[in-house]
N, C-alpha and C positions, 0 to 999 in steps of 0.2 A: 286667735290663740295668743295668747292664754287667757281663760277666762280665770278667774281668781274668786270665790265664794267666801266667805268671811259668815261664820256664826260664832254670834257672842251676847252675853248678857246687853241688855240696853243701852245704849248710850245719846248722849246730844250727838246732832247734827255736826258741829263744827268738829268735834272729838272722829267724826267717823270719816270726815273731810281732808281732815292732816292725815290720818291714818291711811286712807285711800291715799293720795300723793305721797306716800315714804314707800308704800308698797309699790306706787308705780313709778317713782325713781329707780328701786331695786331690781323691777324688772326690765325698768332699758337699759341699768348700768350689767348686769351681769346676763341677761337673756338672752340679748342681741334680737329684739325684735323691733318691728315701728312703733310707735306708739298709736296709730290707730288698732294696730292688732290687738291691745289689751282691752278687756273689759273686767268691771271689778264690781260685788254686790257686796252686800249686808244684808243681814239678816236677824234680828233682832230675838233673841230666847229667853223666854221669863227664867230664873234662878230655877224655878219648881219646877220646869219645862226641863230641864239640860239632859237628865240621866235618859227620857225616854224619847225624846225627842232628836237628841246628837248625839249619847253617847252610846246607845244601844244598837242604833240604827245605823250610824255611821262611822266610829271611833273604832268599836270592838272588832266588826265584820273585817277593819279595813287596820288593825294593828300591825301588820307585816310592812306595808308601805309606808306605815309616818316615821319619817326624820325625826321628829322630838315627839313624845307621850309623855304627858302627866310632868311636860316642864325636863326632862331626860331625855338626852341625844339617844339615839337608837344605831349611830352610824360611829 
């Protein structure tokens, strides 16, 4: 705990490298866990992919729980 999933349009390697280590700074600066507890994935979604793939299946069902939508704090 915490696993951390990440879906987003494509990106290089090293791009999802940095991004992995900011996310996992953030969560031993503010989580208070060890760092073997995190694990973190990516997942790669074609542009054409997003609506039916992340946003229908996963976004909409699940609007009451997210922190920011569409780039807007929700809290």
């Amino acid at each position: 705990m915490p696993y951390i999933a990440v879906k987003a349009y494509p990106k290089d390697e090293a791009v999802k490298q940095k991004v992995a280590e900011e996310i996992n700074a953030v969560f031993l600066k503010y989580w208070g866990c060890a760092p073997e507890a995190i694990s973190i994935s990516f997942e790669s979604v074609e542009p054409a992919d997003w609506q039916k793939t992340v946003v229908e299946p996963q976004i909409l069902p699940n609007a009451d729980k997210m922190l920011i939508l569409d780039g807007q704090k929700q809290y």
